[in-house]
N, CA, C and O atoms as a printed pandas DataFrame, in Angstrom:
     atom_number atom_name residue_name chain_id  residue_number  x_coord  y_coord  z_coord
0              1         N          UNK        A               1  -34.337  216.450 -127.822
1              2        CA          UNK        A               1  -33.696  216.326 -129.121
2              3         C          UNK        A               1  -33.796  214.898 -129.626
3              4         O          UNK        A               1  -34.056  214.594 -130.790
4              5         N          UNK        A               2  -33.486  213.774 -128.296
5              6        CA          UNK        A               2  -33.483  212.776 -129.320
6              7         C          UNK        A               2  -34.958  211.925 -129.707
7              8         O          UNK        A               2  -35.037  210.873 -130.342
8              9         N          UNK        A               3  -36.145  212.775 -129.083
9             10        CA          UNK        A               3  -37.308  212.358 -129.766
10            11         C          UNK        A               3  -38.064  213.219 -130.834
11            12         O          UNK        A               3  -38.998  212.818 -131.529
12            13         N          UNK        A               4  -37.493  214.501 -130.848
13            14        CA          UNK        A               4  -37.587  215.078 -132.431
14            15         C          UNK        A               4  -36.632  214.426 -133.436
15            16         O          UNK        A               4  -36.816  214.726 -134.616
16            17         N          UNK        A               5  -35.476  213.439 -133.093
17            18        CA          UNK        A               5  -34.709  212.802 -134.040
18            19         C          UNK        A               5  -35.478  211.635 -134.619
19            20         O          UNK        A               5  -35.053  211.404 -135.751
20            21         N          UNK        A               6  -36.362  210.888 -134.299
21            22        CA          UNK        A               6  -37.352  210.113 -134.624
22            23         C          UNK        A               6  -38.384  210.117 -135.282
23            24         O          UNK        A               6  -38.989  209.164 -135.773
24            25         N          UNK        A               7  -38.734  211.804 -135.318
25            26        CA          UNK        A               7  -39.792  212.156 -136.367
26            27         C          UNK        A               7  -39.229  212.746 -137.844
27            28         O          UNK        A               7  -39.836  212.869 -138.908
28            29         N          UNK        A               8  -37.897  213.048 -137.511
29            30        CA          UNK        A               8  -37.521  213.196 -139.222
30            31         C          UNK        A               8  -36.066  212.370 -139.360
31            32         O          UNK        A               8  -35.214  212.536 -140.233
32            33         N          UNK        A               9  -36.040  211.442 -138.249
33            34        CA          UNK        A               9  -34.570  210.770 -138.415
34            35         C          UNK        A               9  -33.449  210.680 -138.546
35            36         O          UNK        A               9  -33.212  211.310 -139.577
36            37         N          UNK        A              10  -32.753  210.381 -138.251
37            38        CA          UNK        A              10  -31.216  210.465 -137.862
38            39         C          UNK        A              10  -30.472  211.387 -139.471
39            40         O          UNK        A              10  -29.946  212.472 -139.717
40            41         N          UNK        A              11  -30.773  210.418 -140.048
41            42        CA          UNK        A              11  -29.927  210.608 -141.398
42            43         C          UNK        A              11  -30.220  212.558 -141.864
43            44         O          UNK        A              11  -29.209  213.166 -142.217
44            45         N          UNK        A              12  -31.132  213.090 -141.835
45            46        CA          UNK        A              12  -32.198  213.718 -142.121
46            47         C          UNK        A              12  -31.716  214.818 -141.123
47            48         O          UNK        A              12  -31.429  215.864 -141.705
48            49         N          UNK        A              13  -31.543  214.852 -139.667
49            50        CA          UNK        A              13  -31.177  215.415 -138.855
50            51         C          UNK        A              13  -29.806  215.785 -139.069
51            52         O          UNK        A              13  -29.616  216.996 -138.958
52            53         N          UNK        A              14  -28.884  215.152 -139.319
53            54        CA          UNK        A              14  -27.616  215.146 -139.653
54            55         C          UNK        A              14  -27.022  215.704 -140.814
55            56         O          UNK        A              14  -25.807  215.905 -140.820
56            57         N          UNK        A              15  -27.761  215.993 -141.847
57            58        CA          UNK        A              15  -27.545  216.431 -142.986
58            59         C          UNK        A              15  -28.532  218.051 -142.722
59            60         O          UNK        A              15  -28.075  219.029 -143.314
60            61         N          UNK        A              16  -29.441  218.202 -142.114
61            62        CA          UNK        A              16  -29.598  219.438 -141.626
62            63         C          UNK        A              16  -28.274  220.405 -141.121
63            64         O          UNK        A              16  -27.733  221.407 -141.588
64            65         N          UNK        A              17  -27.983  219.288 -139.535
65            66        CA          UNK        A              17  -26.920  220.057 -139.024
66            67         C          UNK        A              17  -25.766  219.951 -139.713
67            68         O          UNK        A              17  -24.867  220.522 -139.095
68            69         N          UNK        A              18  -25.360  219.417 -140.833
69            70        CA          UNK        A              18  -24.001  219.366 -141.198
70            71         C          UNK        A              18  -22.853  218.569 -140.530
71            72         O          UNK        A              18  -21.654  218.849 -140.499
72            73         N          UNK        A              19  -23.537  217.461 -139.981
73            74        CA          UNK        A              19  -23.019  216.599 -139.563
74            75         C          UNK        A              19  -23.049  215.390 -139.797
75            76         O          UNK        A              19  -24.182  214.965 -140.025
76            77         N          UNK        A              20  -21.740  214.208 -139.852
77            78        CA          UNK        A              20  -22.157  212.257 -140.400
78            79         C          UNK        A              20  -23.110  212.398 -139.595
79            80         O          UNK        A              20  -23.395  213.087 -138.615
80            81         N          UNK        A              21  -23.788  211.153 -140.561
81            82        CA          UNK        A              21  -24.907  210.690 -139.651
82            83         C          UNK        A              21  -24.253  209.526 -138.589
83            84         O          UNK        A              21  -24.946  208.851 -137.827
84            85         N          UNK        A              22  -23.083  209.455 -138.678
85            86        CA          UNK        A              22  -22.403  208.233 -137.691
86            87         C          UNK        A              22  -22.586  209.253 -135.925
87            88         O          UNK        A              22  -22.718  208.779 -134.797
88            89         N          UNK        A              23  -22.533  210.403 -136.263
89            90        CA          UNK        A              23  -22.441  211.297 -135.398
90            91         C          UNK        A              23  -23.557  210.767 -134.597
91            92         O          UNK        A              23  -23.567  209.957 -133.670
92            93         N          UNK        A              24  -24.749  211.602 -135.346
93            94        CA          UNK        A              24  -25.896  211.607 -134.512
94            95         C          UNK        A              24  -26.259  210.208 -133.844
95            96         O          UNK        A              24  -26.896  210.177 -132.791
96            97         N          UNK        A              25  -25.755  208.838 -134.608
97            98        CA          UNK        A              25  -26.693  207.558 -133.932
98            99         C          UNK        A              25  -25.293  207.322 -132.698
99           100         O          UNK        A              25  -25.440  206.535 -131.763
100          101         N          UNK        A              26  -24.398  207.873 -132.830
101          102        CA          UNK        A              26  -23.468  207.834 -131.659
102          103         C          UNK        A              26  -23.752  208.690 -130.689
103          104         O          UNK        A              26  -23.143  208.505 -129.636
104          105         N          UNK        A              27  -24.575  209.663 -130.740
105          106        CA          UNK        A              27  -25.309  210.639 -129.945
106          107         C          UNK        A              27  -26.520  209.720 -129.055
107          108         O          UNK        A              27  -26.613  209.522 -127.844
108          109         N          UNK        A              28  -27.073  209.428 -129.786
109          110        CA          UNK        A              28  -28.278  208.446 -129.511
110          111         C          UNK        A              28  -28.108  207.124 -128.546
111          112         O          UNK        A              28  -28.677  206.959 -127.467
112          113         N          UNK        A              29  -27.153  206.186 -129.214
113          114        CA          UNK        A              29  -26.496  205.878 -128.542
114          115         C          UNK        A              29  -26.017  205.639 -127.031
115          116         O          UNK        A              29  -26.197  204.647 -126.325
116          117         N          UNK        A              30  -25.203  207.115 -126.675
117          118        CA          UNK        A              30  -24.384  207.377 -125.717
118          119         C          UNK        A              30  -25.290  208.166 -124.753
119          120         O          UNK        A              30  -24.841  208.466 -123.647
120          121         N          UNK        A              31  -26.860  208.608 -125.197
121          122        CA          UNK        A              31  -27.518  209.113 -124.237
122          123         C          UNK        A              31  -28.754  208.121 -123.807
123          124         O          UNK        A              31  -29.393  208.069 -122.756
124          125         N          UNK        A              32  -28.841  207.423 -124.907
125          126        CA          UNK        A              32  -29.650  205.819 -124.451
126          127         C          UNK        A              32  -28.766  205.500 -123.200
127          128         O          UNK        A              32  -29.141  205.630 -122.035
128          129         N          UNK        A              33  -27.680  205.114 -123.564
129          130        CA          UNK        A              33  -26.326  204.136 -122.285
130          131         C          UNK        A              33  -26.228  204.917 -121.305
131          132         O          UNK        A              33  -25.594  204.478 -120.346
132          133         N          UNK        A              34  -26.822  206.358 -121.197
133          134        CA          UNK        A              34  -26.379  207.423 -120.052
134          135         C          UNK        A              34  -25.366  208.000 -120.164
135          136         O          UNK        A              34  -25.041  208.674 -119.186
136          137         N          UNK        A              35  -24.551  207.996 -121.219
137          138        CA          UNK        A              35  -23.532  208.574 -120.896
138          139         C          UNK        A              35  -23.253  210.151 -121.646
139          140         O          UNK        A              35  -22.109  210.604 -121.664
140          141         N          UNK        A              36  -24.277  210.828 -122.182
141          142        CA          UNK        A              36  -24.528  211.748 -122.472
142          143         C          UNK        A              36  -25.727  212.516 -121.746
143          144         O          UNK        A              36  -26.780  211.892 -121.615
144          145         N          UNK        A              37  -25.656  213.622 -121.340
145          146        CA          UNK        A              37  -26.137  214.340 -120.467
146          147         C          UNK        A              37  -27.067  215.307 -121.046
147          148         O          UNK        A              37  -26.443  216.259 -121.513
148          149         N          UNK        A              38  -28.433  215.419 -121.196
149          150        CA          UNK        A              38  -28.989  216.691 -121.976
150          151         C          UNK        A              38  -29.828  217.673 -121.601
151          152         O          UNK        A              38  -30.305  218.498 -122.381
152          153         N          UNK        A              39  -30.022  217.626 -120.488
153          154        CA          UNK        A              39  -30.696  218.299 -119.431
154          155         C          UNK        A              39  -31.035  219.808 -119.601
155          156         O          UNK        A              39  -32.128  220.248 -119.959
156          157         N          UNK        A              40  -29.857  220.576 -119.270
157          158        CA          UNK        A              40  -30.037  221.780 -120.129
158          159         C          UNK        A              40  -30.400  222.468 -121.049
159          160         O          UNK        A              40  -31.072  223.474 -121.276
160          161         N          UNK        A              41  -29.270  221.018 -122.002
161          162        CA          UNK        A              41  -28.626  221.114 -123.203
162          163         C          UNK        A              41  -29.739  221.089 -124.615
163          164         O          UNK        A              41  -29.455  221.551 -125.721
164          165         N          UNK        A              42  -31.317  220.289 -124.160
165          166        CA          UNK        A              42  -32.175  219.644 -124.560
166          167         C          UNK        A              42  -32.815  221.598 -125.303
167          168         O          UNK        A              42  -32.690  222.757 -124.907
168          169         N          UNK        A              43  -33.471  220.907 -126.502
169          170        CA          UNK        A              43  -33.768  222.513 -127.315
170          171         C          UNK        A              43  -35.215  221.836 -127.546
171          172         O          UNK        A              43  -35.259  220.609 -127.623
172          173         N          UNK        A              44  -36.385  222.584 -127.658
173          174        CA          UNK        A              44  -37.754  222.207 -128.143
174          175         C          UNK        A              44  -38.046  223.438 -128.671
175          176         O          UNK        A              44  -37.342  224.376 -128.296
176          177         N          UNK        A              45  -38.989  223.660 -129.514
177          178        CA          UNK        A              45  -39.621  224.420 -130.205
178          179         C          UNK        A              45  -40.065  225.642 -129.529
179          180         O          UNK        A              45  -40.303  226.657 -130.183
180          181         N          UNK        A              46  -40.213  225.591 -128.005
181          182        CA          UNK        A              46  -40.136  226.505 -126.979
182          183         C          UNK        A              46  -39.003  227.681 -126.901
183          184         O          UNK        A              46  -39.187  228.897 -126.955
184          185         N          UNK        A              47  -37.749  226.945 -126.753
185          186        CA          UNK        A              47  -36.729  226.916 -126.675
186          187         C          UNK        A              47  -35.727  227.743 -127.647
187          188         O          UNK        A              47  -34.914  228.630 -127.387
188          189         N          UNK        A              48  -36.004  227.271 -128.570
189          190        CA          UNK        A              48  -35.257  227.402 -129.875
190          191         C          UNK        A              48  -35.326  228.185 -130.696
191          192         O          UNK        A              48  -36.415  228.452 -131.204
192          193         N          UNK        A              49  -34.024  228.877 -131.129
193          194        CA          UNK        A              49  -34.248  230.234 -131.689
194          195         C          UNK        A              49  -34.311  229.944 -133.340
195          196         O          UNK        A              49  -33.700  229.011 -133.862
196          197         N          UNK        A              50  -35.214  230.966 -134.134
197          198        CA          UNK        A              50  -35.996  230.755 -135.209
198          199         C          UNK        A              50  -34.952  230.828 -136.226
199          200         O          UNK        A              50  -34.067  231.351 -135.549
200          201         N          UNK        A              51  -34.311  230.622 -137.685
201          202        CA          UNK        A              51  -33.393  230.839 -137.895
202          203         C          UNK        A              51  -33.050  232.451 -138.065
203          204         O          UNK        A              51  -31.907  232.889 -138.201
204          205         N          UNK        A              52  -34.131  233.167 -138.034
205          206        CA          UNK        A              52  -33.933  234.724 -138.570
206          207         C          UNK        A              52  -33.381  235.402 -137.259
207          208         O          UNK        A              52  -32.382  236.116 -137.342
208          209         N          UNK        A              53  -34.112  235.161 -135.846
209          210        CA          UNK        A              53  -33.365  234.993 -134.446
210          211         C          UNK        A              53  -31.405  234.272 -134.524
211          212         O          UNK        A              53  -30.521  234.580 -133.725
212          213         N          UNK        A              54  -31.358  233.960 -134.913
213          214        CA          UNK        A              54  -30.606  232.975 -134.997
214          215         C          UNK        A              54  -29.369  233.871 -135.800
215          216         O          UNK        A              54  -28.265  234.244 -135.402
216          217         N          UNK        A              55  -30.023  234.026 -137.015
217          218        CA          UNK        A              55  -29.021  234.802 -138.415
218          219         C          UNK        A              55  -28.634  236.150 -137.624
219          220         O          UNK        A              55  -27.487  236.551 -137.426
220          221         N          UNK        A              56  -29.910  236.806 -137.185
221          222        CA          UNK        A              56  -29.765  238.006 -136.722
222          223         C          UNK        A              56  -28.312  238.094 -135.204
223          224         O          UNK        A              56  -27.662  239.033 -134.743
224          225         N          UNK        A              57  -28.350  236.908 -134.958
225          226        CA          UNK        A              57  -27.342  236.662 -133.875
226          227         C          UNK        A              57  -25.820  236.706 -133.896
227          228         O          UNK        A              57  -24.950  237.058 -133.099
228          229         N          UNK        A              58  -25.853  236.196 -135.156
229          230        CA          UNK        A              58  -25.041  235.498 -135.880
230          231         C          UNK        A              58  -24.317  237.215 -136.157
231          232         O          UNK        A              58  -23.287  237.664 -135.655
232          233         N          UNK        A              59  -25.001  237.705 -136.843
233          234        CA          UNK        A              59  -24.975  238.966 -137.260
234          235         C          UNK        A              59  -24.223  239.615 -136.941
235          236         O          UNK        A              59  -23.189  240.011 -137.478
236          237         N          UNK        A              60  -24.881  239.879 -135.587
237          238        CA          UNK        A              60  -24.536  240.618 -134.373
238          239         C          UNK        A              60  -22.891  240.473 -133.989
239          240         O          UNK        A              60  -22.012  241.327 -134.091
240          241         N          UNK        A              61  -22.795  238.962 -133.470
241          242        CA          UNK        A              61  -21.116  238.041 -133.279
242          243         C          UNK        A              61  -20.694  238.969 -134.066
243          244         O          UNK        A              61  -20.358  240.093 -133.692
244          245         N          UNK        A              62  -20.678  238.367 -135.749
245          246        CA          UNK        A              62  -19.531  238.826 -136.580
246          247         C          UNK        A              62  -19.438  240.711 -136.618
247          248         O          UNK        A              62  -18.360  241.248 -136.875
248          249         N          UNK        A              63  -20.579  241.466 -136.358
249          250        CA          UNK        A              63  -20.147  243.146 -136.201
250          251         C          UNK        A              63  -19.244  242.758 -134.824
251          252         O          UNK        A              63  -18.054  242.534 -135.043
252          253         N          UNK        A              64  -19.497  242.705 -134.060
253          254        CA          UNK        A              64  -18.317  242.510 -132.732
254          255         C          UNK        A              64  -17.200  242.370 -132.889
255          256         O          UNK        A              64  -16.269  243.064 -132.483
256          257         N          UNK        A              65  -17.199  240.922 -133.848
257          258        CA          UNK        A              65  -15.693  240.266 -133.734
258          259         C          UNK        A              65  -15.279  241.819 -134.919
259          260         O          UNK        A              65  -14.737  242.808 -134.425
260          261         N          UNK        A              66  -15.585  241.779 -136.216
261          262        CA          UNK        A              66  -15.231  242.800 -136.803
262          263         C          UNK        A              66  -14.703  243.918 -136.153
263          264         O          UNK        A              66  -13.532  244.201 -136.404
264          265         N          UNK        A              67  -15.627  244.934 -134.999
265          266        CA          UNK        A              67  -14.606  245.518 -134.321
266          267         C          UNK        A              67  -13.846  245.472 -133.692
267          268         O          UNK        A              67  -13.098  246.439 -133.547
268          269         N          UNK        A              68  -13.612  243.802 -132.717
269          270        CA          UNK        A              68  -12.242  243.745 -132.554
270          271         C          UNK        A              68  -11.378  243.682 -133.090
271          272         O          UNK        A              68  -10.333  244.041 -132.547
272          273         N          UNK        A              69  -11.371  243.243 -134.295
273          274        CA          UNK        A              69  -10.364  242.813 -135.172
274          275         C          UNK        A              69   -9.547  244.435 -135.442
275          276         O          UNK        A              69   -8.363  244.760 -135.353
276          277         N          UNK        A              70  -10.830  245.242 -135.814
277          278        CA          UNK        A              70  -10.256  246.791 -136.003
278          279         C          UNK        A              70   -9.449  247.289 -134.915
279          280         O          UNK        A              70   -8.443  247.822 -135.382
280          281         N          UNK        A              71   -9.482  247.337 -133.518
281          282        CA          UNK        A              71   -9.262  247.383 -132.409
282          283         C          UNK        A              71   -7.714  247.125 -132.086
283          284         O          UNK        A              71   -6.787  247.828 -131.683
284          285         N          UNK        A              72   -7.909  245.475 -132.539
285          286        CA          UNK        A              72   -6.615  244.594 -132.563
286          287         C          UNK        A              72   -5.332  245.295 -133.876
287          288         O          UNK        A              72   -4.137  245.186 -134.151
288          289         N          UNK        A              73   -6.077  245.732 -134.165
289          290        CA          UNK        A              73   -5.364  246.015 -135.790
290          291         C          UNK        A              73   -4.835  247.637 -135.558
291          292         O          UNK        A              73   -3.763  247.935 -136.083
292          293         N          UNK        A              74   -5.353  248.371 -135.012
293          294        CA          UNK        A              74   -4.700  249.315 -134.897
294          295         C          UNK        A              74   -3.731  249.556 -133.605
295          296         O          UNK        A              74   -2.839  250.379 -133.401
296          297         N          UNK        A              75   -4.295  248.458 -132.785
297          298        CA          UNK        A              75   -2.912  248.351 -131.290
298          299         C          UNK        A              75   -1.958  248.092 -131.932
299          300         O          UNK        A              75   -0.986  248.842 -131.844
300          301         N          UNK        A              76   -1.906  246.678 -132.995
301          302        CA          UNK        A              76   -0.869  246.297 -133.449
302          303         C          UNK        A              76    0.157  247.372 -134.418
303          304         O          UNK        A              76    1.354  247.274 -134.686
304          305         N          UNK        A              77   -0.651  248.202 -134.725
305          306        CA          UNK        A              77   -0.142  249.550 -135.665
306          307         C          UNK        A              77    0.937  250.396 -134.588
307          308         O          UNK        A              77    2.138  250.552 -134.805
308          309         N          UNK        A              78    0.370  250.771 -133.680
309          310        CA          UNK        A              78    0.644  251.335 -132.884
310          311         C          UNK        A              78    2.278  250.610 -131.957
311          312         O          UNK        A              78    3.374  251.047 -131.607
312          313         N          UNK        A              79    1.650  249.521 -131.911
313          314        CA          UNK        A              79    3.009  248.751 -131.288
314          315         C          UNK        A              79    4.030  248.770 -132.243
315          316         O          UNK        A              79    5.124  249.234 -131.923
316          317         N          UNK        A              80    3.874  248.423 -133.142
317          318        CA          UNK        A              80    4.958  248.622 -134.348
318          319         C          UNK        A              80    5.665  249.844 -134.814
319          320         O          UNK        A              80    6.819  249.870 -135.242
320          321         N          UNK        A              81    4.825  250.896 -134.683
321          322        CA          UNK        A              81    5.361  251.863 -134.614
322          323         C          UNK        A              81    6.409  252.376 -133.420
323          324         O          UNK        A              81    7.485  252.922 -133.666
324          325         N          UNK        A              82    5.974  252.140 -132.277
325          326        CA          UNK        A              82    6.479  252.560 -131.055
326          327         C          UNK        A              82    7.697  251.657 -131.121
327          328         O          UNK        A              82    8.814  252.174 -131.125
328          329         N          UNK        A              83    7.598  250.764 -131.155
329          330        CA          UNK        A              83    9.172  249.573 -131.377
330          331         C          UNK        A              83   10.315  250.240 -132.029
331          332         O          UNK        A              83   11.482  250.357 -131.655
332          333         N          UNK        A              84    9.494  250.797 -133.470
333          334        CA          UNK        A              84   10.345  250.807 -134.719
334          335         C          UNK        A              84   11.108  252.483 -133.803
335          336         O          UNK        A              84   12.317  252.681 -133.924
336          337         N          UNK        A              85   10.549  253.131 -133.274
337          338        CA          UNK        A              85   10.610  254.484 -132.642
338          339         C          UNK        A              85   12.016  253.996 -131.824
339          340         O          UNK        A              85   13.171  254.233 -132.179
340          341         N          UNK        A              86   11.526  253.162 -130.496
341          342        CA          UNK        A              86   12.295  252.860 -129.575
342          343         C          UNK        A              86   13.701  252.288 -129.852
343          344         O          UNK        A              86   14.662  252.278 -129.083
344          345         N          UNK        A              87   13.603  251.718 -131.365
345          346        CA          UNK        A              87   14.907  250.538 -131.467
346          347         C          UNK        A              87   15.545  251.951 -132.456
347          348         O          UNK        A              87   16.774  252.005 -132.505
348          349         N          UNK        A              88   15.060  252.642 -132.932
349          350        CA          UNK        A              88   15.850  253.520 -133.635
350          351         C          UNK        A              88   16.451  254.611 -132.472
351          352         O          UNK        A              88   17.640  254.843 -132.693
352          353         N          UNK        A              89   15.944  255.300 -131.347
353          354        CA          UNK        A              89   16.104  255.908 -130.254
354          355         C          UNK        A              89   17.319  254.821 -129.857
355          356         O          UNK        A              89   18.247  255.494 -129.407
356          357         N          UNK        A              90   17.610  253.629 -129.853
357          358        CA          UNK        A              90   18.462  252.716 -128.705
358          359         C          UNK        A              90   19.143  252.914 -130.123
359          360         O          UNK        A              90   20.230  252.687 -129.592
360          361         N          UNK        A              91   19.485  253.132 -131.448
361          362        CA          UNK        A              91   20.334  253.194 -132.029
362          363         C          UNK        A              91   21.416  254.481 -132.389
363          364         O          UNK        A              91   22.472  254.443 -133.020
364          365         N          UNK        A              92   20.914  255.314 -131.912
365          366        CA          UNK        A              92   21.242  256.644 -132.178
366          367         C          UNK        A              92   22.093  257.319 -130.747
367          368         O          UNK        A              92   22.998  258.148 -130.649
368          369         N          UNK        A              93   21.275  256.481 -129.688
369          370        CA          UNK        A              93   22.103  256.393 -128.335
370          371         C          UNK        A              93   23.338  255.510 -128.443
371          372         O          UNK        A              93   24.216  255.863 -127.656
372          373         N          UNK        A              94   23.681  254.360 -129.271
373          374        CA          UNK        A              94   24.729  253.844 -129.344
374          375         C          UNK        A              94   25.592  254.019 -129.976
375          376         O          UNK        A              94   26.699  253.495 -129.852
376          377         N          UNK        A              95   25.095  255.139 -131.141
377          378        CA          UNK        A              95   26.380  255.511 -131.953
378          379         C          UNK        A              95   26.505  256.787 -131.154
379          380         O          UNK        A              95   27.196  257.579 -131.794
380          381         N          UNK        A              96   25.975  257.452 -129.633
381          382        CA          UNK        A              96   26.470  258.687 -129.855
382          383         C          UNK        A              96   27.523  258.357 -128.768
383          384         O          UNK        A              96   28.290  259.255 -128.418
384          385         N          UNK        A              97   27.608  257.149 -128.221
385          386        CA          UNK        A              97   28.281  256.663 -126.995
386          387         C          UNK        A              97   30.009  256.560 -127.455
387          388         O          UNK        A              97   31.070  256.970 -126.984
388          389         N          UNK        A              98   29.602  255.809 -128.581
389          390        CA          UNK        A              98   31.172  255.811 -129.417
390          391         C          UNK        A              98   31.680  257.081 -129.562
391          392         O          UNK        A              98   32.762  257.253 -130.122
């Protein structure tokens, strides 16, 4: 990464990713000094997914999260109901006690 940052430059790179460019030369920086690690982390043209790879991914996430959300949304239906059930059941037991 940080010798594809050299062929279209920091500033340039940073405004791609949506990031200050204070970012990236602090990136640069901190992996010049060693203290950033990129081993893995390092993406090349090999590597790297195309943006339509990428969108299509993206895609994918948000149908997922979408059905959890549906998922989440009808437990929560369900819990609410069962509460509203239970606290009316614990009310009907206390007036029959009187």
């Amino acid at each position: 990464m940080i010798k594809s940052l050299n062929h279209i430059g920091g500033h340039k790179a940073a405004t791609e990713l949506g990031i200050p460019s204070g970012t990236i030369y602090t990136w640069i920086k901190a992996f010049k000094e060693g203290r950033l690690a990129a081993k893995d982390a390092t993406h090349n043209p090999n590597n790297a997914l195309t943006l339509n790879e990428e969108l299509i991914e993206l895609r994918k996430r948000v149908r997922e999260q979408d059905k959890e959300i549906r998922r989440l949304k009808e437990e929560n239906e369900f819990l609410e109901e069962a509460s509203a059930f239970f606290a009316a059941s614990r009310r009907k037991s206390a007036r029959n006690k009187d």
